[in-house]
SENU-940201 format. One record per residue (C-alpha): residue in one letter; x negated, y, z negated. Coordinates in steps of 0.2 Angstrom, whole numbers, plus 5000, padded with zeros to 4 digits. Layout:
N
AXYZ/...
This chain:
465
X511250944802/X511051134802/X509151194796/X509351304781/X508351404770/X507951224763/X507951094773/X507051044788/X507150944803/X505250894804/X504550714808/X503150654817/X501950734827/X503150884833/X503551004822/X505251064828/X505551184811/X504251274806/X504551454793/X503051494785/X503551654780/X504951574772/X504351554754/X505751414750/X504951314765/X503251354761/X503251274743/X504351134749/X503351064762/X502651194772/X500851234762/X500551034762/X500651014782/X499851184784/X498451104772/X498050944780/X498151014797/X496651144793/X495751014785/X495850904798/X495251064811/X493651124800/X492650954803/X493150924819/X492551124821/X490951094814/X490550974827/X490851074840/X489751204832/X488451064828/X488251024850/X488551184855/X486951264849/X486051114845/X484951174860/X484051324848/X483251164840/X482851044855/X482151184864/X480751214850/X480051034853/X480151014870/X478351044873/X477750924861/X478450784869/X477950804885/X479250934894/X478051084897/X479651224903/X479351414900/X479451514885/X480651624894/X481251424902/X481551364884/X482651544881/X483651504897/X484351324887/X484551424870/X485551524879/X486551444892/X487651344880/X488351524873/X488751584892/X489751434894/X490351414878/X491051594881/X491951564897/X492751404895/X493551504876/X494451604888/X495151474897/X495351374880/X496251544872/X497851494880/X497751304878/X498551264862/X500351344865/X500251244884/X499651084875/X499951084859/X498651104844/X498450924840/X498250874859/X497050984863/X496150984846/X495850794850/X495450794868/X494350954865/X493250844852/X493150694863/X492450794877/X490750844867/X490350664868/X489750694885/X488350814881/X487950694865/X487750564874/X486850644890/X485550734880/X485050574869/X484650494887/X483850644898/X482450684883/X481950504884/X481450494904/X479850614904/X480350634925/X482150724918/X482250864930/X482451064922/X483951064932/X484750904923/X484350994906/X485051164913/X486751054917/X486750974898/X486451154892/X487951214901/X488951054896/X488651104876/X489751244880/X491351134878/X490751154857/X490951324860/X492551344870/X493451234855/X493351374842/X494451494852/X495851354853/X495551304835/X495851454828/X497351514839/X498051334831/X497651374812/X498451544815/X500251464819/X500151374804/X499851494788/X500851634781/X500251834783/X499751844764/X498651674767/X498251674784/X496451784782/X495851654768/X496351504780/X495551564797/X493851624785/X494051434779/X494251354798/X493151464805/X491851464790/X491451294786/X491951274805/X490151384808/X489451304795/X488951164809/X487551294817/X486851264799/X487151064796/X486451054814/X484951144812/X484551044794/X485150874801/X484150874818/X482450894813/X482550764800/X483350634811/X482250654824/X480950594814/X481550414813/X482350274822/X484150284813/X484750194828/X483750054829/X483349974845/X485050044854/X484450214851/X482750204864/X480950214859/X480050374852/X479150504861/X477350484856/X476350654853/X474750724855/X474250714836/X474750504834/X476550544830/X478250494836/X479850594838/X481650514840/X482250664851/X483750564857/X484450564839/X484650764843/X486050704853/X486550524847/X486850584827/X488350684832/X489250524843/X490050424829/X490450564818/X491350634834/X492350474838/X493050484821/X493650674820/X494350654838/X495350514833/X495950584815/X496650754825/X497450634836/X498450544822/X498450674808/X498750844816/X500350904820/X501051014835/X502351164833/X503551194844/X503851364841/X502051394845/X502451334863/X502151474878/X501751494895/X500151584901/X501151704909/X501851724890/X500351744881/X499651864897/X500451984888/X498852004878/X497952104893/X498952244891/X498852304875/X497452414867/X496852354852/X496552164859/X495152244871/X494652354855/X494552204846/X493352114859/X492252244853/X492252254835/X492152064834/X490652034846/X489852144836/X490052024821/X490351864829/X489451874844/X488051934833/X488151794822/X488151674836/X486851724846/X485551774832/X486051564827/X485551514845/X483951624845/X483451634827/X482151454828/X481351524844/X481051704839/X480351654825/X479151534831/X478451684843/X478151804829/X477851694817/X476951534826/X475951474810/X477851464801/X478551284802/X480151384808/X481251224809/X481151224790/X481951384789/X482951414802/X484551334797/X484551444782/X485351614792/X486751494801/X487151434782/X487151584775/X488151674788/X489551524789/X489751524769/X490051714769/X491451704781/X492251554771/X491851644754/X492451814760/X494051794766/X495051844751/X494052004751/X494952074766/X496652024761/X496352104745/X495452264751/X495952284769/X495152204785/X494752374793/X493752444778/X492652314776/X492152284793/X491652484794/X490352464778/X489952284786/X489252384805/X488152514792/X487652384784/X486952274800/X485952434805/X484952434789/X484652264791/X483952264809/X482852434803/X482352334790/X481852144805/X480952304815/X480052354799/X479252174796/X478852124816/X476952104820/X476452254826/X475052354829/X474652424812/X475252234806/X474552124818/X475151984808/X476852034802/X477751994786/X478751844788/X479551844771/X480152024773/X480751994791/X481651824785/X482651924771/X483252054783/X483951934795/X484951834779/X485551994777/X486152014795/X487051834794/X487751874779/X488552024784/X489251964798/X489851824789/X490851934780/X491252044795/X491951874806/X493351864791/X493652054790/X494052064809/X495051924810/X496151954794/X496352134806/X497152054820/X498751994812/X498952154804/X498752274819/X499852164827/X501152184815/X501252344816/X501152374834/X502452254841/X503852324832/X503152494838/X503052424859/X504852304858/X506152394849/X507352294855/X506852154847/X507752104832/X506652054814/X506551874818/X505951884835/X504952004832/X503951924819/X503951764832/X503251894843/X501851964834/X501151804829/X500951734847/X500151894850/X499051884835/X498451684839/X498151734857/X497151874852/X496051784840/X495851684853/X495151794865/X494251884854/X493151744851/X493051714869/X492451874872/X491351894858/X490351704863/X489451794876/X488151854860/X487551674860/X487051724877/X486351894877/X485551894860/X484351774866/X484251824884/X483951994877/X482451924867/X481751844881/X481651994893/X481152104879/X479551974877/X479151954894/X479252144898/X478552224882/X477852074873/X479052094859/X480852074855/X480852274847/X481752324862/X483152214862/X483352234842/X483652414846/X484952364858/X485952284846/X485752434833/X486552564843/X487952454848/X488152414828/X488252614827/X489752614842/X490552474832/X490652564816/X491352734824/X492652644834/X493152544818/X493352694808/X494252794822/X495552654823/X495652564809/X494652604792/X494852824790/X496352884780/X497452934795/X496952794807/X498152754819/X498352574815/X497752564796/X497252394792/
């Protein structure tokens, strides 16, 4: 039978007709598929968030159980999950139109099982090597590389007057794992929830025990579970089906390497101050119990984005990522304001904490504002560089763009998980304070908002969005 405006030839897992734009389609089954699918990808997204910086807590209590690594050690294993994390989302940019979204989004979630598993063991053998732990570091990674397919996934699936709210909701509550992660960990390491199949505690110095392994452990089941639901609830598009070569064409245009830019600046900010946020503050603050606090600024950060969406489908992405740059560089004046220093030896912690919920707030917001900017710019471009192509196919063609951009974006902008705490670390070690790598990351907030408004956000920008 013909596929018309109304009908559709979809069953199982393959979705052979799929017309979001289509509002017919869309009220008649499209929104429901489009639905489940995202509700499907946000836990299994919040896992991957949950293992991939679950090292910005295990770190902070290695050296009570027995594992006596370096300050500028410890940054290496907050860090490392974010350098790897970032690679593997270039390579993961491009999987979902070669697999297929619910393939990959399945075997992606499977994979962090590895790193579960292998850190619940290596933290409960005192003689575990700093090179084992450097490996598990790297292997969290996989958490991060599954954002950049999941999102290129959700993209295909919503229209362009809903697609801002739906990747701020995947990528939102998908963040919101930093958070969970960082409230979960420290209470279940505090008790055997596994029973005798979880391993014995690590005694401490003071007549305690700890549970590290659960660190681990408490993601493996929940895991199991997400990858099997993708498996058998997700669905694949065939539209969304392209080569690398295909997709490659990415490199060549402008704004996807502009883009890189702007969303490190929110994402990759985001990222890394979540990776680095528990140890900074216990080296300024040390009399803080910081792991009562820390998950707070992840939380925040995650619940702006999924909160905010709607804001930049309402008001334009561009706009609001210019006013969300200005805003970052109060907020870090305001984190250099409140350090220890030498007229303040001691600091103010309360006035340092604010300052950074604002910082994860804003670019909360800012990670929804940049991607809502993508589809747009694309839009507008593609009909600009292939006139030949006639409306449909070039809608087609904007899309695959737009997913493979979002994509690499986030690939791009992963590496903050590393530098962010990298740069804390050598600004420690060579000044004895993080001021200079705070600095850092204001004046590339001041380059982000000039190249946002020269583009995007001013009156007669080239590419208004």
């Amino acid at each position: 039978m013909a596929i018309t405006a109304t009908t559709s030839t979809n069953s199982g897992y393959m979705l052979t007709d799929w017309r979001p734009e289509d509002p017919q389609f869309w009220a008649s089954e499209g929104k429901r598929i489009a639905t489940r699918n995202l509700w499907i990808s946000i836990p299994n997204l919040l896992l991957a968030f949950s293992v991939w910086m679950v090292w910005s807590v295990v770190v902070a209590k290695m050296p009570a159980i027995g594992f006596d690594f370096s300050v500028g050690e410890r940054f290496w294993l907050a860090a490392l999950p974010g350098l790897s994390g970032a690679t593997l989302r270039i390579f993961y940019s491009f999987m979902v139109p070669i697999f297929g979204g619910r393939r990959w989004t399945a075997i992606s979630t499977a994979s962090l099982l590895l790193p579960a598993i292998g850190i619940g063991f290596a933290v409960q053998n005192p003689d575990t090597s700093y090179f084992t732990f450097l490996v598990l570091a790297l292997m969290c990674g996989f958490g991060g590389g599954n954002f950049a397919s999941s999102m290129a996934n959700i993209a295909f699936f919503y229209p362009k007057k809903t697609k801002g709210n739906a990747l701020a909701l995947n990528a939102g509550l998908g963040n919101l794992g930093v958070s969970v992660m960082q409230f979960v960990v420290p209470i279940v390491i505090t008790m055997g929830v596994f029973g005798a199949i979880g391993g014995e505690p690590q005694q401490l110095s003071d007549g305690g025990q700890l549970f590290i392994q659960n660190a681990g452990f408490i993601w493996v089941p929940f895991l199991a579970v997400s990858a099997i639901a993708a498996w058998f609830g997700m669905n694949d598009i065939a539209d969304a089906k392209s080569s690398f070569s295909e997709q490659s064409i990415i490199f060549t245009r402008k704004h996807n390497w502009v883009m890189c830019v702007l969303y490190t600046g929110t994402f990759g900010s985001f990222i890394g101050y979540a990776a680095g946020f528990p140890l900074l503050m216990r080296t300024q603050f040390p009399e803080v119990d910081v792991l009562r606090y820390a998950f707070l600024g992840p939380l925040v950060g995650a619940l702006s984005r999924a909160a905010t969406g709607w804001i930049s489908d309402k008001f334009g992405g561009g706009r609001v990522t210019f006013w969300c740059f200005l805003g970052m560089i109060v907020a870090v004046l305001g984190v250099l304001q409140f350090l220890p220093s030498e007229a303040a030896p001691a600091g103010n912690f309360w006035g340092f904490f604010a300052c950074f919920m604002a910082l994860f707030f804003l670019t909360g917001v800012g990670n929804a504002s940049t991607f809502q900017m993508i589809p747009s710019i694309m839009r507008q471009e593609v009909p600009r560089l292939m006139p030949n192509l006639d409306k449909a196919a070039t809608l087609k063609q904007a899309e695959r763009e737009s997913a493979a951009i979002i994509a690499f974006t986030s690939a791009i902008a992963a590496y903050g998980a590393f530098f962010i705490p990298k740069l804390y670390g050598t600004s420690i070690a060579m000044t004895g304070a993080p001021n200079g790598a705070l600095w850092v990351f204001l004046s590339f907030y001041a380059v982000c908002a000039v190249i946002c408004w020269a583009f995007y956000s001013r009156k007669s920008a080239p590419v208004p969005c």
